[in-house]
C-alpha positions as CSV (number, residue, x, y, z in Angstrom):
1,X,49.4,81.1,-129.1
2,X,49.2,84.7,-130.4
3,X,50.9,87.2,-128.7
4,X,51.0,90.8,-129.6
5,X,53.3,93.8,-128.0
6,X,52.2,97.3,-128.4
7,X,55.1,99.8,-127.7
8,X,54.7,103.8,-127.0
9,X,58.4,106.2,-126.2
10,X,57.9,109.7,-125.6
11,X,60.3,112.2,-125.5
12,X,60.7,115.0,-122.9
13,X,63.4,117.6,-121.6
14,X,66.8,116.0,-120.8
15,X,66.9,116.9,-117.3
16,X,64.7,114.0,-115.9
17,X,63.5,110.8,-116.6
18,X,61.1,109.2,-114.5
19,X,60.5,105.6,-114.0
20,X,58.3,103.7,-112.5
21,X,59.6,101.4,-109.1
22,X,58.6,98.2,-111.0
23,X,60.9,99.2,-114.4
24,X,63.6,100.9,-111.9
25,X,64.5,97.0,-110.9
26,X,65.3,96.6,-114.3
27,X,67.1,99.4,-115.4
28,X,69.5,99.8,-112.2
29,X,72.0,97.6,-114.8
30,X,71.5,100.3,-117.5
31,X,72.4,103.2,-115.0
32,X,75.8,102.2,-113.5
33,X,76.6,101.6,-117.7
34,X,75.3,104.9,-118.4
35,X,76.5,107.1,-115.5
36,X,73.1,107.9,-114.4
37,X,72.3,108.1,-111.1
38,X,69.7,106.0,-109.4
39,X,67.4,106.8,-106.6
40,X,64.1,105.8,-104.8
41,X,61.4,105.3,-107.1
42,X,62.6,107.7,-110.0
43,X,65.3,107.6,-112.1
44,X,66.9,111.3,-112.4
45,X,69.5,112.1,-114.7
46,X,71.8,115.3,-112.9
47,X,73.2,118.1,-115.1
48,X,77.0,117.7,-115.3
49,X,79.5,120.2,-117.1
50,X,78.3,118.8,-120.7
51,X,74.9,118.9,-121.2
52,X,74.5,117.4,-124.4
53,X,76.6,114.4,-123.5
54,X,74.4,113.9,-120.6
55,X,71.1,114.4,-122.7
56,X,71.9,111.7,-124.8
57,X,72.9,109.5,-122.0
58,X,69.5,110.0,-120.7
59,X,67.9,109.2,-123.9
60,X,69.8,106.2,-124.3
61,X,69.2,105.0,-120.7
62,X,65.9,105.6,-121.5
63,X,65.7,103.4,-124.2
64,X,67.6,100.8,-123.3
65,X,65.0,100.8,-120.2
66,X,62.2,100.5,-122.5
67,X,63.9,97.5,-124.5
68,X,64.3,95.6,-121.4
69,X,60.5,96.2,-120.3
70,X,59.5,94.9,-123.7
71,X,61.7,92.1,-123.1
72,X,60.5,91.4,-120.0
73,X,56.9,91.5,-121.6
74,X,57.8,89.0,-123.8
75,X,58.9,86.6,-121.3
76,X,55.9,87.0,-119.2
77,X,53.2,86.6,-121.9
78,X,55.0,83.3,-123.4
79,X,55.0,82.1,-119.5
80,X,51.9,83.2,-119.2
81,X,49.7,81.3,-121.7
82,X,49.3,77.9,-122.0
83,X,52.1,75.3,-123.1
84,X,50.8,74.6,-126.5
85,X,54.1,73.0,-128.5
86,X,54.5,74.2,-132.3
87,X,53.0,71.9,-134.9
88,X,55.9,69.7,-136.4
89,X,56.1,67.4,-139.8
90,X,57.2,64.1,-139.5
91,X,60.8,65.1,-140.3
92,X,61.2,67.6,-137.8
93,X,59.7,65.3,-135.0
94,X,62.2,62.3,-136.0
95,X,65.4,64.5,-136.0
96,X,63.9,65.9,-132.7
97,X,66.0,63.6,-129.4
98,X,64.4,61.9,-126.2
99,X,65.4,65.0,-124.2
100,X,63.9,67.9,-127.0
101,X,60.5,66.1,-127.1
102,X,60.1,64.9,-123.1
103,X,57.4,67.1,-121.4
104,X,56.8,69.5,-124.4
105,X,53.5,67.3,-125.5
106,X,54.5,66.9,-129.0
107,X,54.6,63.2,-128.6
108,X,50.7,63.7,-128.5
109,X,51.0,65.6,-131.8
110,X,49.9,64.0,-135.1
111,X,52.7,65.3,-137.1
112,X,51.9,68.4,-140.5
113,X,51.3,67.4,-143.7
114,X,52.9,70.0,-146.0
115,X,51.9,70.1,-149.0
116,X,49.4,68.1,-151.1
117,X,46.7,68.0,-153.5
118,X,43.2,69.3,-153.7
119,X,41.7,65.8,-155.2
120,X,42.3,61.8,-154.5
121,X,44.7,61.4,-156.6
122,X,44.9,57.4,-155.6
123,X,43.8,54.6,-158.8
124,X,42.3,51.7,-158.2
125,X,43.8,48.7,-156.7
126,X,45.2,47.9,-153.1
127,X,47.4,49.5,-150.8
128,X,48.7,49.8,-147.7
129,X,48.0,52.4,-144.8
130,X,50.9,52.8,-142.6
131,X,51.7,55.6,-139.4
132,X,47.7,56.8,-139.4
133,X,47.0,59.3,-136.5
134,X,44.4,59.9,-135.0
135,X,44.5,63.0,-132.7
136,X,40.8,64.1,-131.1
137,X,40.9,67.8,-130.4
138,X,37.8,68.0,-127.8
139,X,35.8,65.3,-125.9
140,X,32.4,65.8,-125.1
141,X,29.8,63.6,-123.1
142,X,26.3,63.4,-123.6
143,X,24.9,63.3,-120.2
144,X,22.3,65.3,-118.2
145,X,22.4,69.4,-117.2
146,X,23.6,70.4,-113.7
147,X,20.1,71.5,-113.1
148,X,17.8,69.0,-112.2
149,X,15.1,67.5,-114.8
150,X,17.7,68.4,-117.8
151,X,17.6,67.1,-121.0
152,X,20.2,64.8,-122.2
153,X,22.9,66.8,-124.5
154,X,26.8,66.6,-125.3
155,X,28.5,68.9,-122.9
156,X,31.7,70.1,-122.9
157,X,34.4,67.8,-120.4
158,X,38.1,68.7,-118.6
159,X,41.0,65.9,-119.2
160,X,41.6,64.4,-116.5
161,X,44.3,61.8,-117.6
162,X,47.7,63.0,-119.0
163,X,48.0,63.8,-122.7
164,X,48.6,60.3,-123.7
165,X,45.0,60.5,-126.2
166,X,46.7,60.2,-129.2
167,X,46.1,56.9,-131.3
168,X,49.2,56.8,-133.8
169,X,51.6,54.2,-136.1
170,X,48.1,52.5,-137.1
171,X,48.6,50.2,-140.1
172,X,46.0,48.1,-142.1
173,X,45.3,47.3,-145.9
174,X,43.5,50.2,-148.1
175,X,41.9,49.7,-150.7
176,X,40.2,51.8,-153.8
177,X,37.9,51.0,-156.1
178,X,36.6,51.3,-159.7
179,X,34.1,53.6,-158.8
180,X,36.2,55.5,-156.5
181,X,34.7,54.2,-153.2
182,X,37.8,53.3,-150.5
183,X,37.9,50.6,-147.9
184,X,40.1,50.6,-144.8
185,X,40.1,47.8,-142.1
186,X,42.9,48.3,-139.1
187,X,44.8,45.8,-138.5
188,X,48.1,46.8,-136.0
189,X,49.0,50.1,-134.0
190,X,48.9,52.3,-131.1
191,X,44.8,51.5,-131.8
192,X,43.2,52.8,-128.2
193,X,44.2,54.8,-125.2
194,X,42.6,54.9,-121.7
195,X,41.3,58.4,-121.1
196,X,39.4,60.0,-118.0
197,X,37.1,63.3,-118.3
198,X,35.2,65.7,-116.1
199,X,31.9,66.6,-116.7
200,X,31.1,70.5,-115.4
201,X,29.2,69.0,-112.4
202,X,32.1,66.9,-111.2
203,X,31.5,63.5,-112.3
204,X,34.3,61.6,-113.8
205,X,34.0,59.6,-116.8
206,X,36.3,56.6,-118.2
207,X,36.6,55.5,-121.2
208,X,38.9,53.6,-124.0
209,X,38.8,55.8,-126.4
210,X,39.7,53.5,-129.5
211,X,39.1,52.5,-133.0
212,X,40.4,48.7,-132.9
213,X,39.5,46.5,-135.9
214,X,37.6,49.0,-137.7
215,X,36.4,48.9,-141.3
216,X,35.5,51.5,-142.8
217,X,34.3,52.0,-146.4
218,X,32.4,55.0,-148.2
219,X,34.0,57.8,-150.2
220,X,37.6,59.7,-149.9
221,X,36.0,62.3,-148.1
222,X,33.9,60.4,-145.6
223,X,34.1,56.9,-145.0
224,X,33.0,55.3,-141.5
225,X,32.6,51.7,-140.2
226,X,32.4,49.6,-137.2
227,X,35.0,48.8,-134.2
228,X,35.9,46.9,-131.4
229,X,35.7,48.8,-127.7
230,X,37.5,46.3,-125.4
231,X,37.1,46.4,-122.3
232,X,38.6,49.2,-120.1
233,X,40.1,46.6,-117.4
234,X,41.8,43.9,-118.6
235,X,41.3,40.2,-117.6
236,X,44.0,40.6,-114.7
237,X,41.9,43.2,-113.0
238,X,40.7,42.3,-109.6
239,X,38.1,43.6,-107.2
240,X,37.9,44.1,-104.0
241,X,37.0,40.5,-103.4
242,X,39.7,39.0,-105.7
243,X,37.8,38.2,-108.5
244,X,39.2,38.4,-111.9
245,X,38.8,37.2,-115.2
246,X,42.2,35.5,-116.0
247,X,43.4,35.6,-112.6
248,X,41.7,35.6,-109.2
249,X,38.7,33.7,-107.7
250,X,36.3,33.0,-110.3
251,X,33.6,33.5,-107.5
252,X,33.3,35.2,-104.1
253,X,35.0,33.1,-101.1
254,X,34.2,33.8,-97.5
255,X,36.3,32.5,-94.4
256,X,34.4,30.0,-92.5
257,X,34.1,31.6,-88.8
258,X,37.0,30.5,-86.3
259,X,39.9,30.7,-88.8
260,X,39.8,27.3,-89.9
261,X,39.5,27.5,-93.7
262,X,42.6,26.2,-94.7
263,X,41.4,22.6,-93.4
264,X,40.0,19.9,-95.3
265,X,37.6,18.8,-93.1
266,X,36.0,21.3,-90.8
267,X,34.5,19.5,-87.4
């Protein structure tokens, strides 16, 4: 979020200051302390016995009306814009409690890497990957226009599902070669999430968005592989007839007619 505040004061004769009605709420506070008097839509300052104490009174009502605008800018333009939580390393999101990181999305951050070096610094030999994240910026769908007779192409889609995308504490060997090739298969993790979008003509898409087994070789820079994509309801799942994989009828059962299908022998 970028925010910027452009301020303007001008200065004019001490014997009135006008407001608008919308700052006047604001600056009704800044009157009483002052000693100005407040009324309708303007705020006039009246010429007492000392007019230079009363000059400078307005000027600093004035002022002090102008800070609390600002302010009041502020406010509105952080309200205003969307909820995007600050990027956080993983030090700053573990000293972070329950209460500081509930509904502020950052536990759908992948957490800042400070720091760092411009080559692969890794030798040869085996490791182990632990706390990989995996955190997709944009989803798009390749599907058909609005219009009719479209061709197919990836368009742009609208979350449906809460921000629970995030694949994160993935774990698996890693390993690095003599001629600098790498090699990562996953093993254990947060390794897929259930996620729900909205193509711009209204249809809704499901899907597990996942990376579960993968292995992956190539080069430090870009290495790629194949996965598992289980399937998005599990065996427990039953339909409308009560069919299920793991639980359920394993085919569909009708009700003989007169309500007699919990005999044996049907006459």
């Amino acid at each position: 979020m970028a925010s910027s505040l452009h301020f303007a004061a001008t200065v004019m004769q001490p014997t009135k200051v006008g407001l608008s009605a919308r700052s006047l709420r604001s600056s009704q506070g800044v009157c009483k302390i002052f000693g100005v008097e407040c009324g309708g839509a303007r705020v006039s300052c009246s010429l007492q016995t000392d007019l230079k104490d009363l000059a400078v009174k307005c000027v600093d009502a004035t002022k002090m009306a102008g800070l609390a605008l600002a302010t009041s800018a502020i406010l509105v333009s952080g309200a205003s814009a969307e909820g995007v939580p600050k990027r956080l390393t993983y030090d700053e999101i573990q000293s972070k409690t329950y209460m500081e990181v509930k509904g502020t999305g950052t536990a759908n951050q992948c957490p800042t890497v400070e720091g760092g070096t411009g080559s692969f610094a890794f030798k040869p030999g085996k490791y182990s990957m632990k706390k990989f994240c995996l955190e997709p910026t944009s989803f798009t769908v390749k599907a058909e226009g609005v219009n009719k007779n479209s061709p197919l192409e990836f368009q742009k889609t609208k979350l449906m599902t809460r921000l629970t995308y995030t694949l994160d504490e993935i774990e698996g060997p890693f390993e690095v070669t003599s001629d600098g090739k790498v090699k990562f298969q996953e093993e254990d993790g947060i390794d897929y999430a259930a996620v729900t979008v909205q193509l711009p003509g209204g249809e809704r898409v499901p899907f597990l968005f996942t990376i579960k087994q993968l292995v992956a070789s190539g080069t430090p820079d870009s290495f790629s592989g194949s996965f598992v994509v289980p399937s998005y309801r599990g065996s427990s799942f039953l339909d409308p007839k009560g069919r299920g994989g793991s639980t359920g009828y394993d085919n569909a059962v009708a009700l003989p007619a007169g309500g007699r299908g919990d005999e044996e022998e049907l006459v």
